[in-house]
C-alpha positions as CSV (number, residue, x, y, z in Angstrom):
1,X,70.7,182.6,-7.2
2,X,67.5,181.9,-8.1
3,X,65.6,185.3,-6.5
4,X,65.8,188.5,-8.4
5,X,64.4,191.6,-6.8
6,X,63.8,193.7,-9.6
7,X,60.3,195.1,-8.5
8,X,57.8,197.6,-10.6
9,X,55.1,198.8,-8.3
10,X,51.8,201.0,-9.3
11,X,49.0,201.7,-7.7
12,X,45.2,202.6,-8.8
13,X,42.7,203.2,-6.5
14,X,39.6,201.3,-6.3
15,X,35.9,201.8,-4.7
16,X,33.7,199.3,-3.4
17,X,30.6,201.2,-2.9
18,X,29.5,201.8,1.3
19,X,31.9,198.7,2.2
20,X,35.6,199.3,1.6
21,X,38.8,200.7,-0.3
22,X,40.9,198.3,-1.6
23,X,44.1,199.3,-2.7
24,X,45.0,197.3,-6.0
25,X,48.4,197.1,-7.0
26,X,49.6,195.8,-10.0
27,X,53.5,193.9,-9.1
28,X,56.3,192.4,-11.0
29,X,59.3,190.6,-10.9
30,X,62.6,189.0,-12.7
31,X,62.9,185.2,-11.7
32,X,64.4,182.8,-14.1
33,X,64.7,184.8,-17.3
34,X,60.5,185.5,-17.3
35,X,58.8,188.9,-15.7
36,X,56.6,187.5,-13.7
37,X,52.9,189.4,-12.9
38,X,50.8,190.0,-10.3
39,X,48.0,191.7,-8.7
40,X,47.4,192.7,-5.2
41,X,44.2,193.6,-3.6
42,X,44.6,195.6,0.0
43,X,41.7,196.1,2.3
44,X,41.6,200.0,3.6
45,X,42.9,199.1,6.8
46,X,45.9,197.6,5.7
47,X,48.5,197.1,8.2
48,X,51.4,194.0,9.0
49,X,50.6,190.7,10.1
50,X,47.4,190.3,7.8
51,X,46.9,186.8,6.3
52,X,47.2,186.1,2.6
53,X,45.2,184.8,0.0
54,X,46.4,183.2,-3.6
55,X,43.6,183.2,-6.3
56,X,44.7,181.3,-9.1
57,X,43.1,181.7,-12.2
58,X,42.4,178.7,-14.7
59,X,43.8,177.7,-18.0
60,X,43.7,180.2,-20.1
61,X,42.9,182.5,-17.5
62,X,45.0,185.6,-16.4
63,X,45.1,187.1,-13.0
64,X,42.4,190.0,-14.1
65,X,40.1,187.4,-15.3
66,X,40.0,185.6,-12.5
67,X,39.7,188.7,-10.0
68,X,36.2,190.1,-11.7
69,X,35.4,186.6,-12.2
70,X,35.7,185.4,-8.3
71,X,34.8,188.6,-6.9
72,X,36.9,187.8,-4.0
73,X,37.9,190.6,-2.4
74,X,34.4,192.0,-2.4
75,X,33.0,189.1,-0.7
76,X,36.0,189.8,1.8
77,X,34.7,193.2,2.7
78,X,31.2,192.0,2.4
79,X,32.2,189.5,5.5
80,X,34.4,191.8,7.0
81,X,37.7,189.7,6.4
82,X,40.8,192.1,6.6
83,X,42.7,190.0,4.3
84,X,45.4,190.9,1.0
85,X,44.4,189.1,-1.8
86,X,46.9,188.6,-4.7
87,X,45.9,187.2,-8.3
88,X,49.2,186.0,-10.0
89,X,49.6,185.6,-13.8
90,X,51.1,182.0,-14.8
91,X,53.6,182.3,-18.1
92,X,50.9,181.6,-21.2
93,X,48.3,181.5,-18.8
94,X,49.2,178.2,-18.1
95,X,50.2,176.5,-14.6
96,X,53.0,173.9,-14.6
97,X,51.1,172.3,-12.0
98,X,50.6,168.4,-13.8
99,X,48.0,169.7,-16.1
100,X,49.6,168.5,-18.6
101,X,49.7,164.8,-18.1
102,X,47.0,165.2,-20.5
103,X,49.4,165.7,-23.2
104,X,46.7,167.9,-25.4
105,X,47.2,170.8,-22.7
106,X,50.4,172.4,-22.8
107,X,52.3,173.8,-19.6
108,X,55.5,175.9,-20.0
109,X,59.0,174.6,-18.4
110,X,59.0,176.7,-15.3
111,X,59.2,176.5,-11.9
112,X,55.7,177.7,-10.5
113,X,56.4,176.3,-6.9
114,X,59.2,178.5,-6.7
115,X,57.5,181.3,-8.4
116,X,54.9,181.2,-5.0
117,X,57.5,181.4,-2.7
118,X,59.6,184.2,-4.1
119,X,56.0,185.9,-4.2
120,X,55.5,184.9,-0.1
121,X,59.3,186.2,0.1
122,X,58.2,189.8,-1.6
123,X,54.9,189.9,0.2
124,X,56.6,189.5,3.7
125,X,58.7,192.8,2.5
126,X,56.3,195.2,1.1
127,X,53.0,194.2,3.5
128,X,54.6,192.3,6.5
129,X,52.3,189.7,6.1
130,X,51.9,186.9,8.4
131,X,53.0,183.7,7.2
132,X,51.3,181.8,9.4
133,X,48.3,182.5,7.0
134,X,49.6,182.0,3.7
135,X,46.9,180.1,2.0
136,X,46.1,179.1,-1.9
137,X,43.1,178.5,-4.1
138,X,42.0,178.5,-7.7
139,X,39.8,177.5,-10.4
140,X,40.3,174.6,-12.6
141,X,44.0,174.9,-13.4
142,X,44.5,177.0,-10.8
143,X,43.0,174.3,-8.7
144,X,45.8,172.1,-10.2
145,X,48.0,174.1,-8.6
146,X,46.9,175.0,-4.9
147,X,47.0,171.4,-4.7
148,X,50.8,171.0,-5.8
149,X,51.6,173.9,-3.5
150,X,49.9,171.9,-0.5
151,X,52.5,169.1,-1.6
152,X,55.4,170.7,-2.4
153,X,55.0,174.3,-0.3
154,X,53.2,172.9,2.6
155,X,56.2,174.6,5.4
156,X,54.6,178.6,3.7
157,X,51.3,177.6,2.5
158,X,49.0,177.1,5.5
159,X,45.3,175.7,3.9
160,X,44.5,175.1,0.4
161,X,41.4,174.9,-1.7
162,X,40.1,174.3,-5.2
163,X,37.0,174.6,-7.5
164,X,37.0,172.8,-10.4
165,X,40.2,171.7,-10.3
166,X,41.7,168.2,-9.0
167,X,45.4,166.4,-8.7
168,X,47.3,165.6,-11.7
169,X,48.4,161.5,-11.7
170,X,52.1,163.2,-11.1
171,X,51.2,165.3,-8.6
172,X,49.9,162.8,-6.6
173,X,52.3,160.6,-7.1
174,X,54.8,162.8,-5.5
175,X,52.7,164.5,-3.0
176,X,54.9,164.5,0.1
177,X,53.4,167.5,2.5
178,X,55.4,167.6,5.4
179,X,52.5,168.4,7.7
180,X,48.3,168.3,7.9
181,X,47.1,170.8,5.1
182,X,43.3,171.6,5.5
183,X,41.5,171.3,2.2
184,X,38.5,172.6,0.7
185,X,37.5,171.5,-2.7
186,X,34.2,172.3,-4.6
187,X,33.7,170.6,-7.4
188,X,30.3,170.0,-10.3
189,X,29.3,166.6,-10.9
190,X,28.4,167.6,-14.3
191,X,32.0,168.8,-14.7
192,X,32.8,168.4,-18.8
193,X,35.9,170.7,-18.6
194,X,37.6,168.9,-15.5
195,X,35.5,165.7,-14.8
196,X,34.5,165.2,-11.1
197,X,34.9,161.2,-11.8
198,X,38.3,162.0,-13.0
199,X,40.6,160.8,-16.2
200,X,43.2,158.6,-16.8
201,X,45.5,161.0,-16.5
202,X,43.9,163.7,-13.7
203,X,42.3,161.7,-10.5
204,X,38.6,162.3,-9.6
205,X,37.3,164.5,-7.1
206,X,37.0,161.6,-4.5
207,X,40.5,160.6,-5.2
208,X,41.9,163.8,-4.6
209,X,39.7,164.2,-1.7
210,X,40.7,161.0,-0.1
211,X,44.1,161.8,-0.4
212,X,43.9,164.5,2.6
213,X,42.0,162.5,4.4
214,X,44.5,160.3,4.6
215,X,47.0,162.1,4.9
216,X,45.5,164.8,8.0
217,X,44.5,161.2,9.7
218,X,41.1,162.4,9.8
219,X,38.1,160.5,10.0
220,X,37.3,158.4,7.5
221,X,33.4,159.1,8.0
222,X,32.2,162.3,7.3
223,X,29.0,164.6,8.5
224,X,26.9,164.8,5.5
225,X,24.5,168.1,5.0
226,X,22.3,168.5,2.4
227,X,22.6,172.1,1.9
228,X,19.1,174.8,1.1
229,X,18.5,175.1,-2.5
230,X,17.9,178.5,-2.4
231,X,18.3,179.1,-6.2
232,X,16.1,176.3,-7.8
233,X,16.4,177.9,-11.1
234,X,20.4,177.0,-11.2
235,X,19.1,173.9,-11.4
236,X,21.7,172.2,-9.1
237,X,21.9,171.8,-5.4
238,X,25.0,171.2,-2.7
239,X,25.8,168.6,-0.3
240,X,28.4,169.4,1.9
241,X,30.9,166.4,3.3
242,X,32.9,167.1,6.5
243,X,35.7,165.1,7.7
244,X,37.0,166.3,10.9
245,X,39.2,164.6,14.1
246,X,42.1,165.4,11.8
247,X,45.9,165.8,12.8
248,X,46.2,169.2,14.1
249,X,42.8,170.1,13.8
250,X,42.8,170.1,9.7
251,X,39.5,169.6,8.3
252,X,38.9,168.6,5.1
253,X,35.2,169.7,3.1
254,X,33.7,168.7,0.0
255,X,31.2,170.5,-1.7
256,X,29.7,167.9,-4.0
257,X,27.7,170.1,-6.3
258,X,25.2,167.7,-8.2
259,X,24.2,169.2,-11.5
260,X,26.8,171.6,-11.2
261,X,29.6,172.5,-14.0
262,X,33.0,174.0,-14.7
263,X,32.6,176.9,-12.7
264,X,33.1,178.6,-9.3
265,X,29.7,178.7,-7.5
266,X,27.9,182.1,-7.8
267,X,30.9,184.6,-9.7
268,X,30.4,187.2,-11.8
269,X,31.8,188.1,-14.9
270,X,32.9,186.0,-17.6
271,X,34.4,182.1,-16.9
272,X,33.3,178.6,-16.4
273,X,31.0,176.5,-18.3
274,X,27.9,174.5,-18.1
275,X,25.8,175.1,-15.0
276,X,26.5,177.9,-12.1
277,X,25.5,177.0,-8.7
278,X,24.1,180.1,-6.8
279,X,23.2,178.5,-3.4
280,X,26.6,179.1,-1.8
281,X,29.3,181.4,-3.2
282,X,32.8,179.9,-3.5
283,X,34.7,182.7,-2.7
284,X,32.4,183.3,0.6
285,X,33.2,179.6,2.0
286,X,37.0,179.4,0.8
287,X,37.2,182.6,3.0
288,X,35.7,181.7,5.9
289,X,37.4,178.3,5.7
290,X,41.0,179.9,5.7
291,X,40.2,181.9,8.1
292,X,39.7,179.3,10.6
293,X,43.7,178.3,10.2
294,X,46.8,179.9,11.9
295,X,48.1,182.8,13.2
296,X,49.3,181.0,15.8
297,X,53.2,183.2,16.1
298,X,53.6,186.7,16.2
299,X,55.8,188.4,13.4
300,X,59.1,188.9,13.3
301,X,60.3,192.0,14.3
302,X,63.9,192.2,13.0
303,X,64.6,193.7,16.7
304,X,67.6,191.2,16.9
305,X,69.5,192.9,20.0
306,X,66.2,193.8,22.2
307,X,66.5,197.3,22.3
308,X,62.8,197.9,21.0
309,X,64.2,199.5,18.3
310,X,64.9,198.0,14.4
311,X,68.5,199.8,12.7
312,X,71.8,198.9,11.6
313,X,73.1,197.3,14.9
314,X,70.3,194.3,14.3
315,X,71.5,194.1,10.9
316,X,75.4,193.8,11.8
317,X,73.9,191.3,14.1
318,X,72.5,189.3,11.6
319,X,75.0,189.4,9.6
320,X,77.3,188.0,12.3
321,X,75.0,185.1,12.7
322,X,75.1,184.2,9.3
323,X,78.6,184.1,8.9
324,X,78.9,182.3,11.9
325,X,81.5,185.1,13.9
326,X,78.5,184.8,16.7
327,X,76.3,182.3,18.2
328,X,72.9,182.3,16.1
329,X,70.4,182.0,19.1
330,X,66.7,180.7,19.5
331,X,65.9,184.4,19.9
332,X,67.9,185.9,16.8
333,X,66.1,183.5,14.9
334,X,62.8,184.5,16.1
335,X,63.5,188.2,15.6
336,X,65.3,187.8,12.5
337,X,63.6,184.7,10.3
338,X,61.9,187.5,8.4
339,X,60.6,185.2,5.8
340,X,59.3,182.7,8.2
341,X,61.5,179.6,6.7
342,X,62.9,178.4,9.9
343,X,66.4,179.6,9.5
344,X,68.6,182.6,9.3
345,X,70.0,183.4,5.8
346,X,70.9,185.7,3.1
347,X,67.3,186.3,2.3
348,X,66.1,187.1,5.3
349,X,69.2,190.5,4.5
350,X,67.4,190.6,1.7
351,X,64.2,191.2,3.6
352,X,65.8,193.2,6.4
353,X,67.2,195.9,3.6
354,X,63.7,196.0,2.1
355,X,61.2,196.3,5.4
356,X,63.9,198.8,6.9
């Protein structure tokens, strides 16, 4: 079995002056021979059924870099989003994601797809999070890799978005999302790192762009806005492409940012190269983007028998399910599907031991 649930937890306490606590808590776990890291950001009102953010760092990156660098969960309690934000840690800061079709950038032999699934799994356990609003973004390589979670994770991750980043020649040639997956990419046209025209081996930004066009049956023509330049000294402005009438109401948005480099529009801290953009703030439009998508199910309450109550008889139950001694009902699925897969299994046990 694939899933180990050997979990470290500890907690530090962090202050956001006059806006919020967040709760940062630094997690780890045993899956395929590697400890794999990550960090968790809590807002101060933290309670289940709050949607879920991935904020992938780039190559080279590690989860810490890209959580002073993004600034994200400020900028969520600066809006007011009550949202968890986790920063994971890929194995030598490098995501297997197709980056390295370009045979000069090394990715280690693991399975990262898995890797964000067992994280949804252990997420769903400690934080009852709703899975309904499991979404993924990151920066250049981390970009990479929200975009092979849209086509490889699209039943658990709801929206993705990138900056900087783009769809490896591999990825895209085995894309195979089983439903729309809004998208959101921001990308420099002066781009050195990750170029916005693309390689022979990584597809451009329109490319990539194009792809969830297609495949969310939107429009093909989108609403154009030239966006303010609020910052002329950046020395780069935004224009903002919108293709809407999609499949199940999932938009797709370009940022075009002309003059713009390898970074993620108005961050902090150290990352990126070339020229920052400071009229818009990636982090602020990723969030309000996601926020738009699901949410549309309430959570599971493990309640399989209906007495209001959650204990052992609900678990016997489930366990009967599985094994097939009883009849595994619509209902006991919607109680009991703890990790919002569809079915009624051993992990969703698993999940039942650890929520209760």
């Amino acid at each position: 079995m694939k899933k180990c649930w050997h979990i470290y937890l500890s907690a530090a306490l962090i202050v956001f002056p006059a806006q919020i606590t967040f709760s940062q808590n630094s997690h780890s776990f045993e899956l395929e021979g590697y400890t794999r890291y990550f960090l968790v950001d809590l807002p101060d009102n933290f309670e289940n059924g709050l949607p879920m953010i991935f904020n992938n760092h780039g190559y080279l990156g590690s989860a810490t870099q890209q959580r002073d660098y993004s600034q994200m969960h400020s900028v969520a309690s600066d809006l007011g989003h009550d949202v968890i934000i986790v920063y994971p840690d890929a194995i030598i800061t490098t995501w297997n994601s197709g980056i390295d079709d370009y045979i000069f950038v090394l990715a280690p032999d693991v399975d990262d797809v898995n890797f964000f699934s067992v994280m949804i799994d252990s997420m769903v356990a400690w934080y009852g999070i709703d899975t309904t609003r499991v979404f993924s973004c990151g920066m250049s390589n981390g970009g990479f890799m929200s975009y092979k979670l849209g086509c490889e994770l699209s039943d658990r991750i709801t929206a993705i978005a990138s900056v900087t980043g783009t769809m490896a020649n591999s990825t895209y040639a085995s894309c195979s999302p089983t439903r729309p997956v809004p998208h959101m990419s921001i990308h420099g046209t002066d781009d050195a790192v990750v170029p916005y025209n693309g390689t022979s081996y990584w597809k451009s930004t329109a490319e990539s762009v194009a792809y969830w066009v297609d495949n969310n049956n939107c429009s093909e023509t989108p609403a154009v806005e030239d966006l303010p330049d609020t910052d002329p000294s950046d020395y780069s402005t935004v224009e903002k492409f919108t293709y809407s009438d999609c499949d199940e109401d999932a938009e797709v948005i370009l940022y075009d940012i002309d003059g713009g480099g390898h970074h993620w529009p108005s961050a902090s801290g150290l990352g990126g190269t070339g020229t920052m953009n400071m009229d818009i703030s990636a982090s602020e439009e990723i969030l309000n983007f996601f926020m738009e998508f699901g949410g549309n199910s309430a959570f599971p309450t493990g309640d399989l028998d209906g007495d209001g109550t959650t204990d052992l008889n609900d678990l016997t139950a489930m366990v009967m399910a599985i094994l097939g001694f009883s009849e595994t009902t619509e209902y006991y699925v919607e109680a009991g599907d703890l990790n919002r897969d569809g079915i009624l299994n051993v992990f969703d046990i698993l999940l039942f031991s650890d929520i209760y």
